[in-house]
N, C-alpha and C positions, 0 to 999 in steps of 0.2 A: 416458545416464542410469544411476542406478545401479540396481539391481535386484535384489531377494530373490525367488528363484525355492524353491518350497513345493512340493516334489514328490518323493513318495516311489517311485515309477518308474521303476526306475535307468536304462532304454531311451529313456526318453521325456526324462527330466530330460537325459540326455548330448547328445540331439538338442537340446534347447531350450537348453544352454548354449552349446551351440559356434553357434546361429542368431544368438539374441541376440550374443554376441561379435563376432562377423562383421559385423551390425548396426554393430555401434561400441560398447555398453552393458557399462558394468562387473556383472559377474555375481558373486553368491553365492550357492549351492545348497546350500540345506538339506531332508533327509528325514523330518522329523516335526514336531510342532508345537509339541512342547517346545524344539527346537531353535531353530523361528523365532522364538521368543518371546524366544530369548537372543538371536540375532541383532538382532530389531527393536530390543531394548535398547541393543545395545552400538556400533547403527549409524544412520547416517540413509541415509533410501532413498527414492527418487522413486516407486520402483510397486512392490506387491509381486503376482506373480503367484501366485496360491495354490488348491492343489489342494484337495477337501474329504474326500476318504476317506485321512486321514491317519495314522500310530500314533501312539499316547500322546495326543494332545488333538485333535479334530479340527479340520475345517476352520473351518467355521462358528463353532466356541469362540475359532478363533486370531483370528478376525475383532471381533467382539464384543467382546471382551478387548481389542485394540486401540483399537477406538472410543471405547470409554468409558474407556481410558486418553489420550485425547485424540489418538491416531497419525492427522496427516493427509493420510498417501502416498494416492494412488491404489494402489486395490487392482483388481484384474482375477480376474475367479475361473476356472478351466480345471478344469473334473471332465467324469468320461462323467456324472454324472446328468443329464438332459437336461428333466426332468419340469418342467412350469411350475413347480409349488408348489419345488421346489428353484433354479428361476430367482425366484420369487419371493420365496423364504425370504435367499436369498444377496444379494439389491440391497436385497432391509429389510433387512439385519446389516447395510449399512455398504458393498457391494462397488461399484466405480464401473463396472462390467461384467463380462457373463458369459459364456461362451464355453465351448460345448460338444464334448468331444473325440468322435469326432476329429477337428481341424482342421487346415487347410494355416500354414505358418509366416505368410505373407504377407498372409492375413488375421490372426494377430496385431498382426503389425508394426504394420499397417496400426490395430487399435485402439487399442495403445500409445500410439501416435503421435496418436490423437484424443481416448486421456483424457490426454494430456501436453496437447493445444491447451486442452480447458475448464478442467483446475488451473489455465495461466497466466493464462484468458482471454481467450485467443487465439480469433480465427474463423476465421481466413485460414492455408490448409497450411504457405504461404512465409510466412521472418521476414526483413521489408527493413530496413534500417539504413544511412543514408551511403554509399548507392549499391551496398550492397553484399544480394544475395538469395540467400538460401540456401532449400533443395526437402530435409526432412528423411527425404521419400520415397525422392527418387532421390541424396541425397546430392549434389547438383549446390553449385554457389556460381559466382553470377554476378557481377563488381565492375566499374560502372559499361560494362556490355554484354559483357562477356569474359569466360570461363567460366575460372572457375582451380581446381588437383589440390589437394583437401588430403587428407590422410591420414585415414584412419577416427579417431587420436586427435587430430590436429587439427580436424576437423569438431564431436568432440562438446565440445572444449574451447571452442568459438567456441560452440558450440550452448547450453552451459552461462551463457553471460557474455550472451549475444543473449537467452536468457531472462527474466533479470533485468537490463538495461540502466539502471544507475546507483547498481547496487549491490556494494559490495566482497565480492570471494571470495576468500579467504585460499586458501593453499597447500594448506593439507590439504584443503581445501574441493574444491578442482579437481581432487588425488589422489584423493579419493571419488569424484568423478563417472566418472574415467578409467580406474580400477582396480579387482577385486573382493580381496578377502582375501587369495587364492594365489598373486596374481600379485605379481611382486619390482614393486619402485619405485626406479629411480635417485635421488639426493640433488637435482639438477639438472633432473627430469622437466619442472617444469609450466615452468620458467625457456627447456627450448631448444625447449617446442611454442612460448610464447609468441615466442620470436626467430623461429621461422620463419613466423609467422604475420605477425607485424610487415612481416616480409620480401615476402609475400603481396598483404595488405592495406594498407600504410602504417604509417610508424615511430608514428602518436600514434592509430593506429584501438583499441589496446588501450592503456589506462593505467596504471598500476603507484602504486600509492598505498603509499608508501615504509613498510615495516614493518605492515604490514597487506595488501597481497595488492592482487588486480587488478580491474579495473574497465569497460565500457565504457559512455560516455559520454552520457548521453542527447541531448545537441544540444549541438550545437556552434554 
């Protein structure tokens, strides 16, 4: 997924960029809330993980301001304030959970991964498709009983098309999900995850909808 990370604690921000990463999730890390605010603009983001004792606008403001500008990422909130009335202040603004520092990484993951299941819809941890089950937990992929290696960016590029199954994700679409800002992008990126993936799963398990970008199929 892609991710704005809202955290002006250059310790803690470093540690959360490199986990996430690792994860598979394209990361943007920004340190105030004027920043995020250019960010949220100028990007689209699946979650925004956000701190609330932030400089220049705070957290809470970065939040509210979004809502009511219609932003509908899941938001995850990570502050030390631990106080109900601050848990309670931060899920009225808009937040889709809250999460008090300091925590273990793994219980992040682990919530990320539970408000990604209620945005899509989803109940079930695993996403099955044409014999093929993916574990967003342990990153596993099973295709018709055999477990097969995909790469951290093949995993979340499959993870990205298996979300939405039947609908077109253009190029840059796929480079958002797979990429943060920093990171370079070959011309070819989403072209040779897809060939290996083909390779993987079968030549017609991803489809390619000529001049408009990629797709997987709802039933075949």
């Amino acid at each position: 997924m892609r991710v704005l990370l809202i955290e002006d604690d250059p310790m803690i921000g470093e540690s959360l960029e490199e986990g996430l990463r690792k994860e598979g999730h394209a990361v943007d890390w920004v340190r105030d809330g004027k920043m995020a605010e250019i960010a949220i603009l100028n990007h689209e983001y699946e979650i925004l993980l956000l701190d609330l004792g932030l400089p220049s606008k705070s957290g809470i403001d970065v939040l509210s301001s979004y809502r009511r500008k219609g932003g509908d990422a899941a938001v995850l909130i990570i502050s030390a304030r631990d106080k109900k009335m601050d848990r309670v202040n931060g899920l009225d603004s808009g937040a889709d959970d809250y999460l008090a520092k300091p925590f273990e990484l793994d219980e992040l993951f682990a919530r990320i991964r539970a408000v990604a299941r209620r945005r899509s819809g989803r109940v079930a941890p695993e996403l099955s498709h044409r014999g093929l089950t993916i574990n967003p937990a342990s990153h596993q992929a099973v295709l018709n009983g055999n477990e097969i290696n995909l790469s951290a960016r093949e995993f979340s590029l499959l993870m990205a098309l298996l979300d939405t199954p039947g609908r077109v994700l253009s190029k840059s679409q796929l480079e958002e999900r797979l990429y943060g800002w920093a990171e370079e992008i070959e011309s070819n990126t989403v072209e040779v995850y897809v060939h290996s993936l083909r390779k993987k799963l079968g030549a017609d398990f991803i489809k390619n909808v000529r001049g408009v970008g990629y797709m997987i199929e709802t039933s075949r």
